[in-house]
C-alpha positions in Angstrom: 71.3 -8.1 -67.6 72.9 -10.1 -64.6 74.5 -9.3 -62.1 78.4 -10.5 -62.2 79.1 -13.9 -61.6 75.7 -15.2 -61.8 75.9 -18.3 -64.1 78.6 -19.4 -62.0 76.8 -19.0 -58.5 74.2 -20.5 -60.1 75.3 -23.5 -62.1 77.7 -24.0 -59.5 76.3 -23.0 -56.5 79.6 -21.4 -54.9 79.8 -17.8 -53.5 81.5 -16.5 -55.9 81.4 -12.4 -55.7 84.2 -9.9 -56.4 86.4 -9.7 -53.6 86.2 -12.9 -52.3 89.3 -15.0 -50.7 89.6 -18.1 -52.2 92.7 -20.9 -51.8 92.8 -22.7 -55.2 94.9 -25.6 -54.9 96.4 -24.1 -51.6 97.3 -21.3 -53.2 96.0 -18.3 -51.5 94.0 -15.3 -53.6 91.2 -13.0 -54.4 88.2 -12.8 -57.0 89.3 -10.4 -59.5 86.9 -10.7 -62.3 84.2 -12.7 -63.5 85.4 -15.3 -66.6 81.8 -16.7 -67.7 82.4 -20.0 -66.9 85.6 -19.5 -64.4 86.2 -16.4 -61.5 89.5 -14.9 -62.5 91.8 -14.9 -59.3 94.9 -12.5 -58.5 97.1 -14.7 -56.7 98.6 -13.0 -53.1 101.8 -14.1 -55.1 101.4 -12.3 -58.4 101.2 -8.5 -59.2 98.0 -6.9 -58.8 96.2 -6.8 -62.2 97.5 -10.3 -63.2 94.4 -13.1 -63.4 94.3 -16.7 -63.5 91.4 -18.2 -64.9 90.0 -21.1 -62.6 87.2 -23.3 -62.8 85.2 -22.4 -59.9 84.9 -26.0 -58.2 88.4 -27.6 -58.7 89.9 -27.6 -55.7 88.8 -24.0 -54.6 88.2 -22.9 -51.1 86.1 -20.1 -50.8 86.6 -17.8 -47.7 86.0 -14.7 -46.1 85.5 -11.5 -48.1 89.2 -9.0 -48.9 89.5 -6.8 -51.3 90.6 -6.6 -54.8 94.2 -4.9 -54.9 94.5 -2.1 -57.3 97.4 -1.9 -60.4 100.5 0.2 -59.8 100.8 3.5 -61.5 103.1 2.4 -64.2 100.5 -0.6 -64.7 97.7 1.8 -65.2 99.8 4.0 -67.5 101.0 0.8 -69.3 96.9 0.1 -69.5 96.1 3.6 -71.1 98.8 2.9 -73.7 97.5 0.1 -75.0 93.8 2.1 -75.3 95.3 4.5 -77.0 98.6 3.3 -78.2 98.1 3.0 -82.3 98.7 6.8 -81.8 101.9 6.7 -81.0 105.0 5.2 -82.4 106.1 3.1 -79.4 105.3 3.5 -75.3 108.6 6.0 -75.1 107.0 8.1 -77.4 103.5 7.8 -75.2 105.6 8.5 -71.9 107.4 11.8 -73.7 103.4 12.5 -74.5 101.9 12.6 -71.2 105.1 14.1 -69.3 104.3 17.5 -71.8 
């Protein structure tokens, strides 16, 4: 199996790797996750956990190497809900759950 971001390092021949700074379009971020064709990017703008899809050659700087900022509690709590959500009648319900 490869390893993450392989096609696109290697049909593109960028550096694309987790954690990598990027500026797409000026617009300063990090490799998040790997979209196939694309490197998802968190923005320094946006909330951690939210990922643009961008083609990895249109207009896209790639820099030094950061590090991927990690989701908020309430994110991740929000992202266990929707695993497990069909079990409960709506997310108030699933917040009186897990404060028993």
């Amino acid at each position: 199996m490869p390893d993450d971001f392989t096609y696109v390092r290697e049909y593109y021949d960028v550096p694309a790797c987790l954690g990598r700074r990027v500026e797409v379009y000026g617009k300063p971020g990090v490799i998040a996750a790997d979209r196939g064709h694309h490197i998802g990017v968190n923005f320094d703008s946006d909330k951690p956990g939210v990922i643009a899809s961008c083609h990895p050659t249109s207009e896209v700087k790639y820099l030094g190497m950061g590090s991927v900022r990690k989701l908020s509690r309430s994110q991740q709590r929000y992202l266990r809900y929707l695993d497990v959500g069909d079990c409960f009648d709506d997310f108030h319900h699933f917040l009186k759950y897990c404060k028993d």
